[in-house]
PDB file of N, CA, C and O in Angstrom:
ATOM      1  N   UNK A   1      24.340   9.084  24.626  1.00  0.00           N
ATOM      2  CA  UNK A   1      24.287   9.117  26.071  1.00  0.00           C
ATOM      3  C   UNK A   1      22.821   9.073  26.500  1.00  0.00           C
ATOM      4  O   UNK A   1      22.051   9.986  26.204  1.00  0.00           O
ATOM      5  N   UNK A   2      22.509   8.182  27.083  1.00  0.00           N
ATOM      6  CA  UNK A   2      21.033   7.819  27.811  1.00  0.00           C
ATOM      7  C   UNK A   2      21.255   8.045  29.438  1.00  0.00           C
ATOM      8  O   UNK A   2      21.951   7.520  30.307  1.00  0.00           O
ATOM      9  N   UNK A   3      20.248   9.151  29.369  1.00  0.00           N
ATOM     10  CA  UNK A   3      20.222   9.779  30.957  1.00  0.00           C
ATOM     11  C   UNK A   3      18.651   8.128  31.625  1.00  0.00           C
ATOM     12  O   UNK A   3      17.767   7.486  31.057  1.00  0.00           O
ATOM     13  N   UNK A   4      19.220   8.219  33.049  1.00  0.00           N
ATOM     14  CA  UNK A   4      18.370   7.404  33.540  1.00  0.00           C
ATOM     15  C   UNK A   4      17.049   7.966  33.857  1.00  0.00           C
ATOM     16  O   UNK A   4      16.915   9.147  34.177  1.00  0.00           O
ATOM     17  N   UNK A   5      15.704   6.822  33.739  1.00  0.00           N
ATOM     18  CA  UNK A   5      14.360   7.105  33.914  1.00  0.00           C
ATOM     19  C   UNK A   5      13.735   7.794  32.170  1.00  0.00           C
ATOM     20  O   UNK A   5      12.593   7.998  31.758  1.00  0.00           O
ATOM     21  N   UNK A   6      14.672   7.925  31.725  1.00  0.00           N
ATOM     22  CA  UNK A   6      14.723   8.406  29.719  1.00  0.00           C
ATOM     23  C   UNK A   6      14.262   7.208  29.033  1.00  0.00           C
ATOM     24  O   UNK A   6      13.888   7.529  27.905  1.00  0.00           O
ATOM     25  N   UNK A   7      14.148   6.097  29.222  1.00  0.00           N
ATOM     26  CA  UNK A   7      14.284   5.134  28.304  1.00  0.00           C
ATOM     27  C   UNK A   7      13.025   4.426  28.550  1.00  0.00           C
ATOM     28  O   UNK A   7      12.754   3.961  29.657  1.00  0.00           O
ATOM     29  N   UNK A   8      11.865   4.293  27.025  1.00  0.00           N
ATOM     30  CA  UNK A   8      11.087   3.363  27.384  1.00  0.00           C
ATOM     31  C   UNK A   8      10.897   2.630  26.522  1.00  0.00           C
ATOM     32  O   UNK A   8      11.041   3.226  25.454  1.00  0.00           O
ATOM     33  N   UNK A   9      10.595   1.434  26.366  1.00  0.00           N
ATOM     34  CA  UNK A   9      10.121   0.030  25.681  1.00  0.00           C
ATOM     35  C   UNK A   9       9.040   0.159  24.292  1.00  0.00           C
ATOM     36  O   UNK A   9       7.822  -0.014  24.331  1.00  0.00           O
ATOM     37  N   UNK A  10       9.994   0.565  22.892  1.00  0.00           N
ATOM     38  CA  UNK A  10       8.937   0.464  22.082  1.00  0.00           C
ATOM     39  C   UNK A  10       8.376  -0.243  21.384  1.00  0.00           C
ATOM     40  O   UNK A  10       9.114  -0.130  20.406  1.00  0.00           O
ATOM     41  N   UNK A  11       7.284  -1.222  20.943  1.00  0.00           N
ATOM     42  CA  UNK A  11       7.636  -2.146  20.002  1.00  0.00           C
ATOM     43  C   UNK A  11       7.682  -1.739  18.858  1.00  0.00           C
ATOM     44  O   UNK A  11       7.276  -0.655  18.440  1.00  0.00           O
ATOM     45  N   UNK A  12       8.279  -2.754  18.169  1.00  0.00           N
ATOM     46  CA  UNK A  12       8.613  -2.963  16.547  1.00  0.00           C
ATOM     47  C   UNK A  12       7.127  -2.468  15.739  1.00  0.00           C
ATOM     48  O   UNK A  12       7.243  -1.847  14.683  1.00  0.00           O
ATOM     49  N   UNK A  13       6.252  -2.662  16.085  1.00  0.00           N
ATOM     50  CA  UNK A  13       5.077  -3.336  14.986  1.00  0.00           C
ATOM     51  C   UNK A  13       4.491  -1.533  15.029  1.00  0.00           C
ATOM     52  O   UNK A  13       3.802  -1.225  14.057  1.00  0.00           O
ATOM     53  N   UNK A  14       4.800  -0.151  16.324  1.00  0.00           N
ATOM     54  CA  UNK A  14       4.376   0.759  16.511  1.00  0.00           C
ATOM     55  C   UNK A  14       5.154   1.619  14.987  1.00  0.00           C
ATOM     56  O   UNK A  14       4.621   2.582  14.437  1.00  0.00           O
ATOM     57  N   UNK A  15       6.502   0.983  14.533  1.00  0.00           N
ATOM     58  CA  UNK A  15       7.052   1.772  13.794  1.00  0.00           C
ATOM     59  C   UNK A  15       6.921   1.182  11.994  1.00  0.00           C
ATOM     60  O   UNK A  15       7.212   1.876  11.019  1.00  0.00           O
ATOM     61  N   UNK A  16       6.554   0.152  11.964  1.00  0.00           N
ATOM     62  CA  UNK A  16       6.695  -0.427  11.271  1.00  0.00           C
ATOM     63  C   UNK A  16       5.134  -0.198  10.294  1.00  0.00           C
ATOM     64  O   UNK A  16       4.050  -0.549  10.760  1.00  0.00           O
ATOM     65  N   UNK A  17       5.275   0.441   8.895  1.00  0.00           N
ATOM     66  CA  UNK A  17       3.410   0.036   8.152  1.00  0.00           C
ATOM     67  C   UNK A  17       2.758  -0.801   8.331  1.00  0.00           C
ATOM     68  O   UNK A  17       3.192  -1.903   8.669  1.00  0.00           O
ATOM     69  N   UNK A  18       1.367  -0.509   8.140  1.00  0.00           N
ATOM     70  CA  UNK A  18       0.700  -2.004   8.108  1.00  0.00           C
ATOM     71  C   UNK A  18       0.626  -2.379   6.610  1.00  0.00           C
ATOM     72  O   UNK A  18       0.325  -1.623   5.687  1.00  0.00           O
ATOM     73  N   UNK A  19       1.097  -4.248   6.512  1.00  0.00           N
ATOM     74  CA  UNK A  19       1.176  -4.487   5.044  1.00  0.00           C
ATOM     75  C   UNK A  19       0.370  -5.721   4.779  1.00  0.00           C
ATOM     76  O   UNK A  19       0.660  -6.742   5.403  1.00  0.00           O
ATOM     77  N   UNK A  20      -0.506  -5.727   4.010  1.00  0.00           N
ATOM     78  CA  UNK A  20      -1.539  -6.929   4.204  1.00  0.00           C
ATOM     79  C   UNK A  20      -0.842  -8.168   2.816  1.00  0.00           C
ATOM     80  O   UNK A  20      -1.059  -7.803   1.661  1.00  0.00           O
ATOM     81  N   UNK A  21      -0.171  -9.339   2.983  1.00  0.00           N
ATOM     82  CA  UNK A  21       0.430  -9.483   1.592  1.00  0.00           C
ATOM     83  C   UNK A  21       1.637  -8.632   1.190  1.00  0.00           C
ATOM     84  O   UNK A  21       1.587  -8.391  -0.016  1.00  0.00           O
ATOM     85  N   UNK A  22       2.582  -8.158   1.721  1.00  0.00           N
ATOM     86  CA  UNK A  22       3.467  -7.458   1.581  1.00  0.00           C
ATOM     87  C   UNK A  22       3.305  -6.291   0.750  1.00  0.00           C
ATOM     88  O   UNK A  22       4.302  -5.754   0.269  1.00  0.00           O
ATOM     89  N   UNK A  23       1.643  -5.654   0.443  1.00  0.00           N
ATOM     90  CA  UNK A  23       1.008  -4.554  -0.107  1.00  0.00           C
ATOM     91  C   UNK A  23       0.808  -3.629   0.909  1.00  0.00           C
ATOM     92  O   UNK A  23       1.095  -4.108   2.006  1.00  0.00           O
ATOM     93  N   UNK A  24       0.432  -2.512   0.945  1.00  0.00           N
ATOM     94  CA  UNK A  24      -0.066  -1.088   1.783  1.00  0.00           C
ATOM     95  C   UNK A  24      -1.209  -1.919   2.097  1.00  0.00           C
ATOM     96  O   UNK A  24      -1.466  -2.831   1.312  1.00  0.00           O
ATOM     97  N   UNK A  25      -2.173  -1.698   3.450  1.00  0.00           N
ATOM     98  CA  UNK A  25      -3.444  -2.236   3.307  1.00  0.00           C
ATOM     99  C   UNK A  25      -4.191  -1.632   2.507  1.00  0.00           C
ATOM    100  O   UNK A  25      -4.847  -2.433   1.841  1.00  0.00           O
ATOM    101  N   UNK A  26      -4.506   0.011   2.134  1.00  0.00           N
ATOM    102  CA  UNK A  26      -5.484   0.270   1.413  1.00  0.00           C
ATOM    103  C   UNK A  26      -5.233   0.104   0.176  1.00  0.00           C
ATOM    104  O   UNK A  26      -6.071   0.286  -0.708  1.00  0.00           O
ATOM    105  N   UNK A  27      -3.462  -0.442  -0.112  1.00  0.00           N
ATOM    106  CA  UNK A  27      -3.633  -0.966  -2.037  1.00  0.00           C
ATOM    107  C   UNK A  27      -4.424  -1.856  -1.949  1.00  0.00           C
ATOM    108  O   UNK A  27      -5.414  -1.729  -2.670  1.00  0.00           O
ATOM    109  N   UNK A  28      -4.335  -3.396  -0.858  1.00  0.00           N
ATOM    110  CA  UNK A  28      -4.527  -4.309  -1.242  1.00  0.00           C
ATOM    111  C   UNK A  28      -5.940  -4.275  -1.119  1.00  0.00           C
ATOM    112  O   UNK A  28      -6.470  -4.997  -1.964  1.00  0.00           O
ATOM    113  N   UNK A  29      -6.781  -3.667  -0.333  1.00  0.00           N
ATOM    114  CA  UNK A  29      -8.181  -3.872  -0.550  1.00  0.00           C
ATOM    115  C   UNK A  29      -9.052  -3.230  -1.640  1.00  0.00           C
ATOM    116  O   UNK A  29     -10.131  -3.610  -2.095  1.00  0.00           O
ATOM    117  N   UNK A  30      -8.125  -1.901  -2.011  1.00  0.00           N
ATOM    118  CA  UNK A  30      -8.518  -1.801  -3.274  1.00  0.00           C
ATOM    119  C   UNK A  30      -8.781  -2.751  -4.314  1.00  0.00           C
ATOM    120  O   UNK A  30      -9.847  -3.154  -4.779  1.00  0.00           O
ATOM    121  N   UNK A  31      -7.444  -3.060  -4.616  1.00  0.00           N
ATOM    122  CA  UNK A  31      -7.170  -4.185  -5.407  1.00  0.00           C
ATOM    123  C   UNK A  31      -8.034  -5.241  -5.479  1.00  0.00           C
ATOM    124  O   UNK A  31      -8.579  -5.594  -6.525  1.00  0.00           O
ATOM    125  N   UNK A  32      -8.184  -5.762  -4.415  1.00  0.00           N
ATOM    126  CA  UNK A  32      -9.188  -6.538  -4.045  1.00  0.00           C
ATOM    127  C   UNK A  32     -10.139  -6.771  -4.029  1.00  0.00           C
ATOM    128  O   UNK A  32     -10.672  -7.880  -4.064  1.00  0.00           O
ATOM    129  N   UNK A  33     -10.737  -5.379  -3.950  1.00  0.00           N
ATOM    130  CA  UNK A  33     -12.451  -5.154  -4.078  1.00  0.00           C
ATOM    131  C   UNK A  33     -12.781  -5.631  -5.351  1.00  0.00           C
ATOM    132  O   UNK A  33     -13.538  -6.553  -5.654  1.00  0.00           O
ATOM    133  N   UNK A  34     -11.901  -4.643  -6.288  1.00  0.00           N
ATOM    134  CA  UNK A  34     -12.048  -3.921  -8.066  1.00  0.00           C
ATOM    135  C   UNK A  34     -11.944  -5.774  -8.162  1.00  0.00           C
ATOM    136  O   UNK A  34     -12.894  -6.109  -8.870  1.00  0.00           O
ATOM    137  N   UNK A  35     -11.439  -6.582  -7.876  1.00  0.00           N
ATOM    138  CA  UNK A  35     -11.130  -7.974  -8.889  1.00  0.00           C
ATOM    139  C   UNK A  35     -11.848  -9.019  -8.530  1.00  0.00           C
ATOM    140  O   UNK A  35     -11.953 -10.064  -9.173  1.00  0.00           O
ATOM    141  N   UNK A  36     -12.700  -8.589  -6.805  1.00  0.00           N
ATOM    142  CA  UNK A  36     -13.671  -9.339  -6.487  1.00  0.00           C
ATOM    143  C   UNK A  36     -15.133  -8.842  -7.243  1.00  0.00           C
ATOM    144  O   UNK A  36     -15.972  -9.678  -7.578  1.00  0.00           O
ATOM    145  N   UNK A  37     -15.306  -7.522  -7.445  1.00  0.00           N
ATOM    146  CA  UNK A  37     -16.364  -7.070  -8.308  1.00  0.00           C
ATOM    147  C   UNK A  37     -15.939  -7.490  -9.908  1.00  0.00           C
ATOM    148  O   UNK A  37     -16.934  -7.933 -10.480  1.00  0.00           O
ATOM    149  N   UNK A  38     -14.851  -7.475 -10.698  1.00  0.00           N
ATOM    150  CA  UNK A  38     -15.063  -7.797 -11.802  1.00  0.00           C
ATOM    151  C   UNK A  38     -15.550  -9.262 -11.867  1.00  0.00           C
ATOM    152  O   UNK A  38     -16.401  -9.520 -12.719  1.00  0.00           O
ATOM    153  N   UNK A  39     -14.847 -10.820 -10.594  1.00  0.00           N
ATOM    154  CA  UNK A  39     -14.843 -11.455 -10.918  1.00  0.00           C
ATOM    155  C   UNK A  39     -16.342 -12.349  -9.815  1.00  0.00           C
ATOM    156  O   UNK A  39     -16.883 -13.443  -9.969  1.00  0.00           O
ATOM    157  N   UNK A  40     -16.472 -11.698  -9.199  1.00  0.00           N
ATOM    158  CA  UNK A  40     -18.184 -12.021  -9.015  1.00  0.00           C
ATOM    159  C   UNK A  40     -19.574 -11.045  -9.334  1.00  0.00           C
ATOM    160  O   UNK A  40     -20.784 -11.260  -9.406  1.00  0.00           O
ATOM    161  N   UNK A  41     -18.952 -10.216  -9.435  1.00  0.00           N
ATOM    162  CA  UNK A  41     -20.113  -9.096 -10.297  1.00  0.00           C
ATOM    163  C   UNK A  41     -20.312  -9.262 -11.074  1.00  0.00           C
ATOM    164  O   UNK A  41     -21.396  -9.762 -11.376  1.00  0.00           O
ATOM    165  N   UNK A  42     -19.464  -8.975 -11.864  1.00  0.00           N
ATOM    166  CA  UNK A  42     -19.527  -9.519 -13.255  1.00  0.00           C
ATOM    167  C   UNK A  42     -19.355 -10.715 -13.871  1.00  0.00           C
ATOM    168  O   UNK A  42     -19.886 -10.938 -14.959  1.00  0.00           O
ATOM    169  N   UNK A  43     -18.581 -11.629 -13.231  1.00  0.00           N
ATOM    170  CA  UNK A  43     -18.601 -13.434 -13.792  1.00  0.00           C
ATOM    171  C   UNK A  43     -17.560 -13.076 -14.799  1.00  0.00           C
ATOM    172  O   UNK A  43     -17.697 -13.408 -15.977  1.00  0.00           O
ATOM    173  N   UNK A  44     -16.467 -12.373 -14.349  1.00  0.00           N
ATOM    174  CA  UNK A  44     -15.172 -12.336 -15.874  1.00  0.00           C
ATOM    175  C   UNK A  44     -14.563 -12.772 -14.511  1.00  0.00           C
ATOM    176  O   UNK A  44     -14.626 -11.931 -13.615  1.00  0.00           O
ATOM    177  N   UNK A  45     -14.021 -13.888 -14.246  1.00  0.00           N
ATOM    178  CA  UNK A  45     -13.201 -14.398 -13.448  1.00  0.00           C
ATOM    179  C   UNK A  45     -11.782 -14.608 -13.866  1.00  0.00           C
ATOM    180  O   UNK A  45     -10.883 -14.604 -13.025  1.00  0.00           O
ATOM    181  N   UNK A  46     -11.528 -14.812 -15.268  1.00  0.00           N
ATOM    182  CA  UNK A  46     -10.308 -14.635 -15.742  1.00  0.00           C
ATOM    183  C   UNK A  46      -9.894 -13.313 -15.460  1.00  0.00           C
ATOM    184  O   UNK A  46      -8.939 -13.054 -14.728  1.00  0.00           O
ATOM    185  N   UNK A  47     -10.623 -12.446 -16.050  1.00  0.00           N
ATOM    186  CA  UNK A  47      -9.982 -10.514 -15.822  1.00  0.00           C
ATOM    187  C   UNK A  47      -9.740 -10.383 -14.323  1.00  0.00           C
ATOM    188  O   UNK A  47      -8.891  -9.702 -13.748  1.00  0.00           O
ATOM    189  N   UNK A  48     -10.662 -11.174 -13.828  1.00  0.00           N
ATOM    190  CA  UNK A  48     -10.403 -10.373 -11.934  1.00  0.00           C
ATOM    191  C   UNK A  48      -9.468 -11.177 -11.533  1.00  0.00           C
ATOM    192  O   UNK A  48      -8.879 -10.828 -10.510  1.00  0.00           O
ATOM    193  N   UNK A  49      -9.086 -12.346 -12.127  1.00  0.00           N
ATOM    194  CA  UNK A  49      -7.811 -12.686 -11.558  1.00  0.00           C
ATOM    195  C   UNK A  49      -6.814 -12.224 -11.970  1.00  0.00           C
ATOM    196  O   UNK A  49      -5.921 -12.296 -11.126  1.00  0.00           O
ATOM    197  N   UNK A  50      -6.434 -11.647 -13.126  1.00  0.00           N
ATOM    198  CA  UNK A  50      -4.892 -11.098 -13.704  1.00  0.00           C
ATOM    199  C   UNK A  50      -5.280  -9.573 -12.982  1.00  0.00           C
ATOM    200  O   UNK A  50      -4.293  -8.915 -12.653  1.00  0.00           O
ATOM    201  N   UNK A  51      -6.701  -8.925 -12.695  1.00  0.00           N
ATOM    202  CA  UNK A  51      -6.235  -7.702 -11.975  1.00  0.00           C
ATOM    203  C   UNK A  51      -6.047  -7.602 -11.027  1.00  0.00           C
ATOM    204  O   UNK A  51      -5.690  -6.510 -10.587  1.00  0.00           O
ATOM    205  N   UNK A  52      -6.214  -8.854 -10.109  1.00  0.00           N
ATOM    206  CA  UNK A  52      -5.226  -9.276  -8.166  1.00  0.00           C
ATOM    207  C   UNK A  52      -4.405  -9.818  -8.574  1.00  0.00           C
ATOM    208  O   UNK A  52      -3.826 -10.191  -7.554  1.00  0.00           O
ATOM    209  N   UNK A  53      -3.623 -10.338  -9.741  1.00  0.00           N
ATOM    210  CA  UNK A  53      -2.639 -10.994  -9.607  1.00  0.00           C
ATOM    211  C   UNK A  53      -1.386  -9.332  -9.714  1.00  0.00           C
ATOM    212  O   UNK A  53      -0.588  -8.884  -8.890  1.00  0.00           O
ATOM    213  N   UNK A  54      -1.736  -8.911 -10.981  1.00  0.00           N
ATOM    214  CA  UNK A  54      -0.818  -7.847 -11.484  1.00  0.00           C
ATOM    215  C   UNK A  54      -0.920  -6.656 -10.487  1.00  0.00           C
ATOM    216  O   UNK A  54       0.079  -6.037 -10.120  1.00  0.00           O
ATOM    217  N   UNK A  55      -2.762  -6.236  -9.876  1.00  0.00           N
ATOM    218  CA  UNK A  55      -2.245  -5.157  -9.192  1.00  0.00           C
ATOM    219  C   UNK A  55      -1.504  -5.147  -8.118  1.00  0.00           C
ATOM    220  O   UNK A  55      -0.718  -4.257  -7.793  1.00  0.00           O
ATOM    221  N   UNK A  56      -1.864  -6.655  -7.250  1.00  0.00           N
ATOM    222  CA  UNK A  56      -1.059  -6.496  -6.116  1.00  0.00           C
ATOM    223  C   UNK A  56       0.147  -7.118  -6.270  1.00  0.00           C
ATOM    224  O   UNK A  56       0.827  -7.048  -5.247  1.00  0.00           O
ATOM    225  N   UNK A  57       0.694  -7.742  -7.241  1.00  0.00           N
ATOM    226  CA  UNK A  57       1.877  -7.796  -7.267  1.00  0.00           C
ATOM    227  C   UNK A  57       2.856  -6.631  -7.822  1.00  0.00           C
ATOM    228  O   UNK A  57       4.083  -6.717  -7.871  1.00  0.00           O
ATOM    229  N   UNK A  58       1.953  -5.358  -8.292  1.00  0.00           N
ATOM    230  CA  UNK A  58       2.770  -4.133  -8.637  1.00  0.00           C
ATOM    231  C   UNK A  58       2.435  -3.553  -7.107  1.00  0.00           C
ATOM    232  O   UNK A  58       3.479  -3.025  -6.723  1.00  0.00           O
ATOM    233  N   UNK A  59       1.678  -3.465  -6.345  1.00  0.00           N
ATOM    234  CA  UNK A  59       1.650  -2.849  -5.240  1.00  0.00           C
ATOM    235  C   UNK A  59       2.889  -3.629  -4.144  1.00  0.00           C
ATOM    236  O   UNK A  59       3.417  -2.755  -3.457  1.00  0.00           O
ATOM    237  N   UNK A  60       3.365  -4.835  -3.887  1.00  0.00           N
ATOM    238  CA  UNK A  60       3.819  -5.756  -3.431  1.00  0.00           C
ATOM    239  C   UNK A  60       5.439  -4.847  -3.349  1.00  0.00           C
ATOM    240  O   UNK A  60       6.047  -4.468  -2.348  1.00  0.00           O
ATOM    241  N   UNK A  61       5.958  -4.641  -5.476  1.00  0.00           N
ATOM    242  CA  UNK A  61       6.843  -4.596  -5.893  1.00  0.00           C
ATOM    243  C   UNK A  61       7.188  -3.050  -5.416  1.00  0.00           C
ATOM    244  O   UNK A  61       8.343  -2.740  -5.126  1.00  0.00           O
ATOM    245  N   UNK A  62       5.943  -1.971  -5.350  1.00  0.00           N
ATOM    246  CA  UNK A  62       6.419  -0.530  -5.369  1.00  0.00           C
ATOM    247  C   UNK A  62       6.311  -0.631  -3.534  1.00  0.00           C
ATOM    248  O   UNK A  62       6.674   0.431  -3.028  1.00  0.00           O
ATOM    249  N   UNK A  63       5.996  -1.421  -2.770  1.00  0.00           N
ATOM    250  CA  UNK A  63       5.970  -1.357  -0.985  1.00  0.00           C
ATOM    251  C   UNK A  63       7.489  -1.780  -0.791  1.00  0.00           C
ATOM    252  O   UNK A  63       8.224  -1.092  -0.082  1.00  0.00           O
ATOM    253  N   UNK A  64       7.925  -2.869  -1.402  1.00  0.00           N
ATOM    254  CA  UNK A  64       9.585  -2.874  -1.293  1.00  0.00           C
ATOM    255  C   UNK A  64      10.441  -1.977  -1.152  1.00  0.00           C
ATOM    256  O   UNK A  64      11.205  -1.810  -0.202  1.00  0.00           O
ATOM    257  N   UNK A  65      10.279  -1.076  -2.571  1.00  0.00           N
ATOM    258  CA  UNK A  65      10.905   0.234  -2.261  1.00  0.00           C
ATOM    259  C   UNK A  65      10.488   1.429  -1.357  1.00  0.00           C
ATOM    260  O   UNK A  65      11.435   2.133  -1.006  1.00  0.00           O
ATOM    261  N   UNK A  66       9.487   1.729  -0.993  1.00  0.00           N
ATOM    262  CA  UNK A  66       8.617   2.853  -0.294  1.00  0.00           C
ATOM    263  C   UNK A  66       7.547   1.978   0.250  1.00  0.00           C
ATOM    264  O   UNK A  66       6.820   1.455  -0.594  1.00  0.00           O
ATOM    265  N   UNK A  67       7.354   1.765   1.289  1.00  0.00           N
ATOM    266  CA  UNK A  67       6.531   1.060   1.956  1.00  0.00           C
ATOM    267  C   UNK A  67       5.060   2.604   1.675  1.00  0.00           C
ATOM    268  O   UNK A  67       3.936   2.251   1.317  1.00  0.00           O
ATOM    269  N   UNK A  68       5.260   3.601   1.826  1.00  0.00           N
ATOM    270  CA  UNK A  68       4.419   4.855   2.017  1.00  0.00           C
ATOM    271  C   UNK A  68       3.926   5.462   0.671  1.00  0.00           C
ATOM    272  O   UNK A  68       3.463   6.596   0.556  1.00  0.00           O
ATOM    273  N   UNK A  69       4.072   4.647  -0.233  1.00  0.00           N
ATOM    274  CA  UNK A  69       4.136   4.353  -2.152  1.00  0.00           C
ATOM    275  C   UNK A  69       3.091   5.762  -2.281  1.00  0.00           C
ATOM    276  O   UNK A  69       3.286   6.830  -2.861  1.00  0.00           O
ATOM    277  N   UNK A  70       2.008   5.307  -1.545  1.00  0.00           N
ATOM    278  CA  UNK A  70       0.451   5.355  -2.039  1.00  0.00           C
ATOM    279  C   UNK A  70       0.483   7.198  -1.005  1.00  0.00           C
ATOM    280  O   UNK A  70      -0.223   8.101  -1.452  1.00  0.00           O
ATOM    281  N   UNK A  71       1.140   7.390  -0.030  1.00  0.00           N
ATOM    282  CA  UNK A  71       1.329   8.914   0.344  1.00  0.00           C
ATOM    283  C   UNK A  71       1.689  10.038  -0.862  1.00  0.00           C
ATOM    284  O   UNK A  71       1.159  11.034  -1.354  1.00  0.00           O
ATOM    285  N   UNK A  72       2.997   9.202  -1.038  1.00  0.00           N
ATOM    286  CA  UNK A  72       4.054   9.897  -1.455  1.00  0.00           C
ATOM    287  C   UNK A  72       3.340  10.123  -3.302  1.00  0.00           C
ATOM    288  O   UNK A  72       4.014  10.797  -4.080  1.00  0.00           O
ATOM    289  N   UNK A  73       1.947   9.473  -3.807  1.00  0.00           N
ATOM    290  CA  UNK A  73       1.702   9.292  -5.103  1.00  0.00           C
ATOM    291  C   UNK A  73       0.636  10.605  -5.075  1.00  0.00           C
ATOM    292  O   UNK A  73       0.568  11.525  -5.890  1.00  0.00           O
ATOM    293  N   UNK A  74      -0.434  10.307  -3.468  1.00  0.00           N
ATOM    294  CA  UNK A  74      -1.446  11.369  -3.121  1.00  0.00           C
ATOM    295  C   UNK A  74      -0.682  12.924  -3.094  1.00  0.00           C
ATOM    296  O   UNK A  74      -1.412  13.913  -3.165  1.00  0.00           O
ATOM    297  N   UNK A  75       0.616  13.074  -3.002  1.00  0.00           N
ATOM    298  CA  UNK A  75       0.673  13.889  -2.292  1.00  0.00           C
ATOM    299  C   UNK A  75       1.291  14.676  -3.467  1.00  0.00           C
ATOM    300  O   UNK A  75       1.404  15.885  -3.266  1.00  0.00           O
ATOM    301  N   UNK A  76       1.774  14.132  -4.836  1.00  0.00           N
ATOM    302  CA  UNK A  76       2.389  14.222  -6.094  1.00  0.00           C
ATOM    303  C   UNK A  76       0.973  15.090  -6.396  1.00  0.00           C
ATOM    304  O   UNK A  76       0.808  16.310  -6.372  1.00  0.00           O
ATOM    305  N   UNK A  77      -0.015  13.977  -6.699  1.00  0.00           N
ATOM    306  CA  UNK A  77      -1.131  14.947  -7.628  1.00  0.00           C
ATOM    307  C   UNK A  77      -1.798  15.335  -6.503  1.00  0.00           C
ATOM    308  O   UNK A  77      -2.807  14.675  -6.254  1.00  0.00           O
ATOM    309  N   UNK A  78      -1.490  16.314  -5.674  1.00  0.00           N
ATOM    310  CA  UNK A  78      -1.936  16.973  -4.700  1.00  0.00           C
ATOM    311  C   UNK A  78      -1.224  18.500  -5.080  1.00  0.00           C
ATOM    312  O   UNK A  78      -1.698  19.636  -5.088  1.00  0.00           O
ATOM    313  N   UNK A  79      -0.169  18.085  -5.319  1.00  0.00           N
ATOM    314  CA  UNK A  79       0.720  19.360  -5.275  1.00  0.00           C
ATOM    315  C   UNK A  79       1.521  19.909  -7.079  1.00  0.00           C
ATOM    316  O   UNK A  79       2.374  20.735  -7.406  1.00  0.00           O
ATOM    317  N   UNK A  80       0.710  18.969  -7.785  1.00  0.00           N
ATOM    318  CA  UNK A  80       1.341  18.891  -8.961  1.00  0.00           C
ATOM    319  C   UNK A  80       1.566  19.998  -9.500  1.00  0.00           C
ATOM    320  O   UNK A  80       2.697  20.213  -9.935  1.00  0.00           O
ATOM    321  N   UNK A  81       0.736  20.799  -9.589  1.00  0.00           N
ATOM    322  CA  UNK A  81       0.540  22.449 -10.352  1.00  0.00           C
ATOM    323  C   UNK A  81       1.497  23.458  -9.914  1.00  0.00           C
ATOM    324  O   UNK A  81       1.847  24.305 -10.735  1.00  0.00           O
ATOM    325  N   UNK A  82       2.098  23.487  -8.396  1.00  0.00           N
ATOM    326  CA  UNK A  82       3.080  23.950  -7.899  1.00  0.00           C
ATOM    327  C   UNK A  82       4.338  23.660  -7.852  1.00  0.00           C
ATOM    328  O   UNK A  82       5.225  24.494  -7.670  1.00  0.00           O
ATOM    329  N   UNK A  83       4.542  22.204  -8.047  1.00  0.00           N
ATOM    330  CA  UNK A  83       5.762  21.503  -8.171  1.00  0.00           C
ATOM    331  C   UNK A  83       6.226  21.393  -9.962  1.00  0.00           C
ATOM    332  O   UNK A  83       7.212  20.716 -10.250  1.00  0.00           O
ATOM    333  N   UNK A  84       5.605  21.950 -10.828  1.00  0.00           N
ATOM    334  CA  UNK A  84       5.910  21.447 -12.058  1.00  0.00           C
ATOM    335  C   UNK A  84       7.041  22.309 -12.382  1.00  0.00           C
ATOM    336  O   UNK A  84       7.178  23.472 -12.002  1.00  0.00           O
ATOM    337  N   UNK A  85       8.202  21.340 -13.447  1.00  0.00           N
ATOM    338  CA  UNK A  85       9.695  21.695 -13.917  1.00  0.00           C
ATOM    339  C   UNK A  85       9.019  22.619 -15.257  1.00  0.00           C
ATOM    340  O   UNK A  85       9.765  23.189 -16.053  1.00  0.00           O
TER     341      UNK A  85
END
């Protein structure tokens, strides 16, 4: 039941993560940085490409399931010592 003058206009994009590449943004710039430094810092351009290919396609794969991957990982070894079985 929606009482009148109650209802306002939200968009989509307010509820929704931000995903750069269907990654978290701060995986993917991680990612990104680490494989732009191996592969112009260092000139191993093969290594910095399998580590943007693999990391952000494991970041890609774990945002599918949990878009909030990278919270929910901080917040594990945040609390680990208290939470242990």
């Amino acid at each position: 039941m929606v009482q009148q003058g109650f209802e306002i206009p939200l968009h989509r994009s307010l509820t929704e993560p931000i995903l750069l590449g269907g990654a978290p943004r701060a995986a993917a710039i991680l990612v990104g940085t680490l494989a732009a430094a191996l592969a112009l810092g260092l000139r191993l351009w093969v290594p910095g490409l399998l580590v943007w290919v693999i990391g952000h396609g494991g970041a890609v794969y774990a945002a599918k399931a949990d878009p909030a991957f990278l919270d929910v990982i901080a917040r594990h070894l945040r609390h680990k010592a208290h939470l242990a079985c």
